[in-house]
N, C-alpha and C positions, 0 to 999 in steps of 0.2 A: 240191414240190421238197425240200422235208425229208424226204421217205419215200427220196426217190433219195439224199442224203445221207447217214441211217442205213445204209439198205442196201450203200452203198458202206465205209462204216467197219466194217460187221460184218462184209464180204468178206473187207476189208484183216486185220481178226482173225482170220478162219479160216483164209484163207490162210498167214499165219503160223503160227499151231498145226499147223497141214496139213505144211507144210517141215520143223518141228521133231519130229514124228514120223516124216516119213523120216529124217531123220541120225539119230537113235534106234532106230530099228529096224534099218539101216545096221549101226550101231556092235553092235548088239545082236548083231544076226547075224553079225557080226564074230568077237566074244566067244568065246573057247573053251567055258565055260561059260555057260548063258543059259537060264533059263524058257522052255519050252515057250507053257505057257499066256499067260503075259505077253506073249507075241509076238503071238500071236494076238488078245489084250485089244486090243494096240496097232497091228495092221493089222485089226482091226475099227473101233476109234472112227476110224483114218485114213480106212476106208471110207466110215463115217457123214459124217464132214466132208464133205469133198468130196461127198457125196450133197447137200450143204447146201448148197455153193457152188455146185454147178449148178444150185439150186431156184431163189438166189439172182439169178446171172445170167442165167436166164431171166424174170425178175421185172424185171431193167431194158430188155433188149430191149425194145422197140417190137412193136406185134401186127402184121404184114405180111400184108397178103389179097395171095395169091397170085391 
């Protein structure tokens, strides 16, 4: 039950960082001026996250024999 626990807190974390770099990217793209490159640093690690939150939540799923 501790491992469902953890996993569930470190969601609740990425998730959050996850939303905070949309409204930063958002805002960014917004910007008349804005880094190129920076944007893309910052819709890559969004990428990575969310690659982690779905590693995540398949991790708490139940295995279902079809």
């Amino acid at each position: 039950m501790a491992d469902h626990d953890t996993i569930t807190s470190t969601l609740a974390a990425l998730r959050t960082e996850h939303r905070a770099l949309d409204d930063l990217i958002a805002g960014v793209g917004q910007g008349a001026s804005f880094d190129q490159i920076q944007l893309q640093r910052l819709k890559k690690r969004r990428l990575l996250l969310k690659d982690q939150i779905t590693r995540l939540e398949s991790r708490l799923l139940p295995d279902i024999i079809a």
